[in-house]
C-alpha positions in Angstrom: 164.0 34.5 134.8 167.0 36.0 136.4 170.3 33.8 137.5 172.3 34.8 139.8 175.5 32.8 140.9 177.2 33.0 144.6 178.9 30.7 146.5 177.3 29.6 149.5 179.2 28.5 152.9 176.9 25.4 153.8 176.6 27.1 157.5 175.3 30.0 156.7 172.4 27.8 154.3 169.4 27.0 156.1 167.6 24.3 155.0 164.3 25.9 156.1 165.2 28.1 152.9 166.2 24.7 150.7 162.4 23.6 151.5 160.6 26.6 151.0 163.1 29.2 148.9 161.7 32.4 147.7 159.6 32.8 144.7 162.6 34.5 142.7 165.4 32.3 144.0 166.4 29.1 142.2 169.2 27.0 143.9 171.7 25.0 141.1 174.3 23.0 143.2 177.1 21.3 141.4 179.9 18.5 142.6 181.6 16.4 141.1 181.6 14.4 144.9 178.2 13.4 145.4 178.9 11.3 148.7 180.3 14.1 150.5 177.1 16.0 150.8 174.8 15.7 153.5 172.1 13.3 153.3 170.0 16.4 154.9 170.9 18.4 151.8 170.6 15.8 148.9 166.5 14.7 150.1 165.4 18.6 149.7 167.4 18.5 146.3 166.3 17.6 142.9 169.0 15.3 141.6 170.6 15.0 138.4 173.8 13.1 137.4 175.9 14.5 134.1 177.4 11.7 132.3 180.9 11.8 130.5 180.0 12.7 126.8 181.2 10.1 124.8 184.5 10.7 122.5 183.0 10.8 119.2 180.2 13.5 120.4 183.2 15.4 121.8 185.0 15.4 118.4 181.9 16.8 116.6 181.1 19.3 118.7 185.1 20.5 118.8 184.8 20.1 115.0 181.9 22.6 114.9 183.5 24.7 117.5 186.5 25.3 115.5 184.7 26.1 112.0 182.9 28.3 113.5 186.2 30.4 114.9 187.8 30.2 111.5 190.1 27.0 112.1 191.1 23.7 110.4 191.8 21.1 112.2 192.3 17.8 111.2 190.5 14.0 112.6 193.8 12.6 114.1 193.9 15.7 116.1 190.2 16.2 116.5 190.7 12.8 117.9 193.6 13.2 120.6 191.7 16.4 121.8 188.6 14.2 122.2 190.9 11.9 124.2 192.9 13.9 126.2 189.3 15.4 127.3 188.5 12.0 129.1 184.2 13.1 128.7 184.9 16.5 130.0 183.3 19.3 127.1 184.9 21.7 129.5 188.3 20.3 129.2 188.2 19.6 125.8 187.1 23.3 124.5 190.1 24.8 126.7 192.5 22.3 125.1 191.1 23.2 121.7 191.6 27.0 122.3 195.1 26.4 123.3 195.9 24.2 120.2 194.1 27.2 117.8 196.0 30.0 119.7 199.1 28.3 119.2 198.4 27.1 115.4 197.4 31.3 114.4 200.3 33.1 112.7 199.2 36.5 112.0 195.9 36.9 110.1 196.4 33.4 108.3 193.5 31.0 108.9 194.7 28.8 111.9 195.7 25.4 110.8 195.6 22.4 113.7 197.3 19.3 112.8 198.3 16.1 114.8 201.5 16.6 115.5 201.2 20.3 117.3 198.4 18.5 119.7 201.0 16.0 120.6 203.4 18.5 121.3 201.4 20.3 123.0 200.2 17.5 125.3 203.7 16.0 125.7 202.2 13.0 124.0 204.3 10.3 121.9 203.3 9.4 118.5 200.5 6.7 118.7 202.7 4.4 115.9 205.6 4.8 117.9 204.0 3.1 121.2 202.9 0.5 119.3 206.6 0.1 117.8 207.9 0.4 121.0 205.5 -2.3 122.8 206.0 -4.6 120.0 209.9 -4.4 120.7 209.5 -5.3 124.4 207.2 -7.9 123.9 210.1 -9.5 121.1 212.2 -9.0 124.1 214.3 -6.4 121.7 215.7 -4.1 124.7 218.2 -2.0 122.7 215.7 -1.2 120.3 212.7 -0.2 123.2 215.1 1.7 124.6 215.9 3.6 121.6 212.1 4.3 120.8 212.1 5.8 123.9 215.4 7.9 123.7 213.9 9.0 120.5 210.7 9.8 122.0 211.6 11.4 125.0 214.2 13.7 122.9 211.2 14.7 120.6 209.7 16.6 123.7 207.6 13.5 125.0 207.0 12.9 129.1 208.0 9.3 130.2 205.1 9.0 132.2 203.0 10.1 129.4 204.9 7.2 127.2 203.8 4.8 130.1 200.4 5.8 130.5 200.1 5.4 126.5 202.0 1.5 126.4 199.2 1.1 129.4 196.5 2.1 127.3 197.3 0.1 124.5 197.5 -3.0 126.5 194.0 -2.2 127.8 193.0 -1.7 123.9 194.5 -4.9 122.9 193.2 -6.8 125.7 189.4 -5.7 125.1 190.0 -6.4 121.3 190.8 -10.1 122.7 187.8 -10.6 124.1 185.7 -8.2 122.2 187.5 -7.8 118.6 184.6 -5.6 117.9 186.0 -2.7 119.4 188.2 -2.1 116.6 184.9 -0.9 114.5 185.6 2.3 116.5 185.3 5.5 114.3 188.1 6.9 115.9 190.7 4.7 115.6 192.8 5.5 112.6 192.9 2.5 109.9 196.8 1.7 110.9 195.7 1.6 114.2 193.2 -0.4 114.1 194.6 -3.2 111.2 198.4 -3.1 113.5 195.7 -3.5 116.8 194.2 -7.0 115.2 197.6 -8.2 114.9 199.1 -7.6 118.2 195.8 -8.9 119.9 195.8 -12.2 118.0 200.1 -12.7 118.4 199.4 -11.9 122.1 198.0 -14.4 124.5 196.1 -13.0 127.9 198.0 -14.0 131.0 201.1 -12.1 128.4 198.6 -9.5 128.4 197.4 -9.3 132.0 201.0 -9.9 133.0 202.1 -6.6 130.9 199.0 -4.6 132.6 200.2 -5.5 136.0 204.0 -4.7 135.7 203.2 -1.4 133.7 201.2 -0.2 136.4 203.7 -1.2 138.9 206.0 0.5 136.8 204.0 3.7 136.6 203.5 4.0 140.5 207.4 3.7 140.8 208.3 6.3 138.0 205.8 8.7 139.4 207.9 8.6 143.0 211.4 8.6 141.9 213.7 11.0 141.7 214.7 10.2 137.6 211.6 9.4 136.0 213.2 9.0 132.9 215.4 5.7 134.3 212.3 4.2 136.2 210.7 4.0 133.1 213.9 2.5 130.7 214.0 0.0 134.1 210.4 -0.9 133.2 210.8 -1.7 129.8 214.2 -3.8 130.8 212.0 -5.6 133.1 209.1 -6.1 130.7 211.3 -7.6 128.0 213.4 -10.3 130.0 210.0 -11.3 131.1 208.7 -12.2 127.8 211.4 -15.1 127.3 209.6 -16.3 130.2 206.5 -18.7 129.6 203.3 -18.3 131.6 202.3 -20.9 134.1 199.9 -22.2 132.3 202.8 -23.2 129.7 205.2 -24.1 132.1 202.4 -26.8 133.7 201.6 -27.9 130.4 205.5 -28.4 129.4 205.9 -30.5 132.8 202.9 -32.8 131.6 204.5 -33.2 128.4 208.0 -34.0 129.8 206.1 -36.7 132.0 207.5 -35.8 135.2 205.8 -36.6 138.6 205.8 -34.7 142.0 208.0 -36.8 143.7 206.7 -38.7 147.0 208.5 -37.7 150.6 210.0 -41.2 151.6 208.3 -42.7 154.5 209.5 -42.4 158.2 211.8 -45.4 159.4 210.4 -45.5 162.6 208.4 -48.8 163.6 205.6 -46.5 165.0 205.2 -45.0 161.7 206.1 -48.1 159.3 203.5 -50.8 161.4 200.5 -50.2 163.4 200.6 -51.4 167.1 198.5 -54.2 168.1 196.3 -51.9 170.2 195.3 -49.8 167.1 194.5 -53.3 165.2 191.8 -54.2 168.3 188.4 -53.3 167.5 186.9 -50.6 169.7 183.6 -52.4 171.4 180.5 -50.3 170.8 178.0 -49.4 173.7 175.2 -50.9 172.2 172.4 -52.9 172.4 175.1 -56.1 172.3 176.9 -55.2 175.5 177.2 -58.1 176.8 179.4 -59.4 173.8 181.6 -56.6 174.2 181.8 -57.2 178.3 183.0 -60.9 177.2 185.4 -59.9 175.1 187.0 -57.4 177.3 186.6 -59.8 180.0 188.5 -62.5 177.6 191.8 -60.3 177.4 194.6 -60.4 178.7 195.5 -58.1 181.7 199.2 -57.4 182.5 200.5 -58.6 185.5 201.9 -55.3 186.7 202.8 -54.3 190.2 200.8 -51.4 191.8 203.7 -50.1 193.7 206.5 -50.4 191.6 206.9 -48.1 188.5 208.1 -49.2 185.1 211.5 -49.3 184.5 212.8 -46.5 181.5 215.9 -47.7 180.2 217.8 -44.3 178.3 219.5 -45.7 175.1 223.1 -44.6 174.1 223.5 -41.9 171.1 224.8 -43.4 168.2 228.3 -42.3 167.8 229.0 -39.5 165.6 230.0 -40.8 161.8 230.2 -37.5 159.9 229.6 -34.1 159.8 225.8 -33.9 159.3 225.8 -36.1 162.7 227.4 -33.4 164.1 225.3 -30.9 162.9 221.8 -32.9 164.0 223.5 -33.0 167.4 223.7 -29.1 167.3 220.3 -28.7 166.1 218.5 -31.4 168.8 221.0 -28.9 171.4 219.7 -25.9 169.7 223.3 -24.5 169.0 221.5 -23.4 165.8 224.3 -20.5 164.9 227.0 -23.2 165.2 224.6 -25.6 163.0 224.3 -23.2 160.8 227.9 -22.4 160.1 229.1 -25.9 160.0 226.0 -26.5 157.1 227.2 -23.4 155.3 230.6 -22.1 155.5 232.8 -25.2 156.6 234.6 -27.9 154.1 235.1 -31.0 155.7 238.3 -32.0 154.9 238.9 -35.3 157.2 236.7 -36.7 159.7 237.9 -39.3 162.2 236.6 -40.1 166.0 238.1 -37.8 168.1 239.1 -35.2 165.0 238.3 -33.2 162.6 240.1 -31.6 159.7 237.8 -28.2 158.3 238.6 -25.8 156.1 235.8 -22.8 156.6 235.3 -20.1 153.9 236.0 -16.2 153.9 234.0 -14.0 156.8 233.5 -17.9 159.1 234.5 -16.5 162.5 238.0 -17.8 163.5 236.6 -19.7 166.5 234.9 -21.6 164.7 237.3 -24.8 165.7 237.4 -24.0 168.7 233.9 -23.8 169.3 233.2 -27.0 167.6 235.7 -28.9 170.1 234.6 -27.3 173.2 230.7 -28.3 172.1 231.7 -32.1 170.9 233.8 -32.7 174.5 230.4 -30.9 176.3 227.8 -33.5 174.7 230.4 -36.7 174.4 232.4 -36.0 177.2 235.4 -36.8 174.8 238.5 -35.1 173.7 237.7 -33.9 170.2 240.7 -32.1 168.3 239.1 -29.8 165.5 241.5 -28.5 163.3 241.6 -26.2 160.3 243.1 -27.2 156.8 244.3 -25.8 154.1 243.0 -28.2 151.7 239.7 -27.7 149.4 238.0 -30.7 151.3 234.2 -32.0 150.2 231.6 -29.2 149.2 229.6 -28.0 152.0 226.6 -29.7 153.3 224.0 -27.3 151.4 226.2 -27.2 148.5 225.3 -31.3 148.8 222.1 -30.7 149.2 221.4 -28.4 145.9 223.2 -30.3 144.0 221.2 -33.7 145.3 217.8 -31.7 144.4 219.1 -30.2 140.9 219.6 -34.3 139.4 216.3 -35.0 140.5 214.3 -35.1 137.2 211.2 -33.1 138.5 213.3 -30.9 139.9 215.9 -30.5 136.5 212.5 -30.2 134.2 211.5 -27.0 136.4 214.6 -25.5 136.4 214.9 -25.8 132.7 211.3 -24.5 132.2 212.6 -21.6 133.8 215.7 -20.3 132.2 218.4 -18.3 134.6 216.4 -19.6 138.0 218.4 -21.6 140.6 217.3 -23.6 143.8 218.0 -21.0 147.1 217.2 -23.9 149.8 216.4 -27.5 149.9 213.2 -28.7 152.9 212.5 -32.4 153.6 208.3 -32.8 153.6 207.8 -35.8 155.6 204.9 -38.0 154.2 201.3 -36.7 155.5 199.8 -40.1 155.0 
């Protein structure tokens, strides 16, 4: 039987000839995407799906490949061939014929080792990822960066480094849950006894939590300009954030400490505070005992109320204005919410008296500040109101109050120190939902 291969424009193939092809003609379509060919296609097709050939066949076959060209090559790099090949026979055979063509000096018998597979891949030596993942995890940056200065001057690519410190998460993550793994044939005997360590000192959210900022890390390397720094930015970030403890630790430390999630103080108001007398009466049911509930309605009281005269609203006064955080609910009921904002942030209240005000604002406040203050006090008082500016330090502004109010709260104190270097950005009152 004769083959003959040609490549066929899929308008120009009718599939009258797909169903009933001529007696010397046998069509062999190949893909590697399956979904993009037409259903129309695939039902007059005999199917067959190629699997990736697993590692350890790739590594015989390469091993036999290479005897029979007249080379030596040893199992470490009979093993990163296998590898690089990621199931593809193809792949692998063209990456073995590159390492033996580079290997041959003159009519010597070619001789492949580890270390000319590496650098002909651009990959880092396997002990040095793991050196270098075990100094971030220590949170050792000087000496992760190092390994990598050494490794990137030895001809490695930092996105190959990445992609390796990625991989050996993966591999120490499946040894967690399935230390079996480590059995593999193909992992080297350092390898694997360095692999059982790291798994067991490693817990998995460290684990997961390394997997997800590597990646992260990878996607940003890959798109900047210096892919050497993106990765050394990595590895900084990688190893600040193993002082860090998980959340699972950080609950558990709070339980210990015994603190409690502090209750929002209930409202003030009477409304709130007491239900009314109507909300204490008993609704009467339309039931089968309506005329109970007729006699009991009929039984209350009815105000006396005059049809044609409405109730009388009386409007109470505002409370006079006592401090500065009066002043600045009074800006916020009025929605003056820049001026409420300034006075909250950037304004030291130096003196505060009825009718004036001593301030003393920070750096970048607008100048009119003052002035603005006066003008909107004498608007919604109808009172002169001299605002003036100081020169001395006066209190600490009213958020400054306000963090420093949250931060000696002991739930608040045992989360901050739970968390080394973080710091409250902005204090919100919860009212009570009940």
């Amino acid at each position: 039987m004769k083959f003959t291969c040609c490549r066929i424009r899929r308008s120009t193939l009718c599939l009258k000839t797909l169903e009933e092809p001529p007696e010397h003609v046998k069509f062999i379509f190949a893909t590697t995407e399956i979904r993009k060919v037409p259903v129309t296609v695939l039902s007059r097709c005999q199917r067959f799906d190629l699997r990736r050939i697993s590692a350890e066949h790739l590594s015989t076959l390469f091993k036999s490949v290479a005897e029979n060209e007249g080379a030596q090559i040893a199992d470490d790099a009979l093993a990163l061939i296998a590898r690089a090949a990621d199931g593809s026979a193809r792949d692998g055979l063209s990456i073995l014929d590159q390492a033996i063509s580079q290997s041959a000096v003159g009519d010597e018998t070619p001789t492949v080792s580890e270390a000319q597979v590496r650098d002909m891949l651009g990959l880092a030596d396997r002990v040095q990822v793991f050196d270098l993942l075990d100094s971030v995890m220590r949170g050792d940056v000087k000496s992760g960066l190092d390994l990598l200065a050494n490794q990137y001057a030895s001809g490695a690519d930092p996105l190959v480094v990445l992609q390796d410190l990625l991989e050996l998460t993966h591999w120490l993550t499946r040894l967690k849950v399935a230390p079996d793994g480590a059995d593999d044939a193909l992992v080297a005997e350092a390898e694997r006894t360095r692999g059982k360590d790291m798994s067991a000192a490693l817990s998995m959210p460290i684990l997961t939590r390394t997997w997800q900022m590597l990646l992260k890390g990878l996607s940003e390397a890959r798109s900047a300009p210096m892919p050497l720094q993106a990765v050394e930015m990595t590895l900084v970030r990688l190893a600040y954030s193993a002082d860090l403890p998980t959340p699972e630790d950080a609950v558990k430390a709070l339980g210990d400490q015994g603190g409690a999630t502090p209750k929002a103080p209930a409202s003030s108001s009477p409304s709130s505070s007491a239900p009314t007398a109507q909300a204490q009466a008993p609704i009467p049911s339309s039931g089968s005992s309506g005329g109970a509930a007729s006699a009991a309605m009929a039984s209350a009281p009815v105000p006396d109320v005059a049809v044609d005269e409405p109730p009388v609203v009386t409007a109470e006064e505002p409370a006079p204005l006592a401090s500065l955080a009066d002043v600045v609910a009074l800006c916020e009921l009025t929605r003056e919410v820049q001026l409420a904002g300034q006075l909250t942030h950037t304004v030291h209240l130096v003196r505060f008296e009825h009718g004036r005000i001593e301030i003393r604002p920070k750096e970048g406040t607008p100048q009119d500040v003052a002035g603005k203050l006066g003008a909107f006090l004498k608007e919604q008082t109808g009172e002169r109101w001299v605002v003036s500016v100081s020169n001395e330090a006066g209190d600490p502004t009213l958020h400054e109050q306000e963090i420093a109010k949250a931060a000696s709260d002991p739930f608040v104190k045992s989360i901050l120190d739970s968390f080394p270097g973080s710091a409250i950005e902005r204090v919100t009152e919860v009212e009570d939902q009940e």
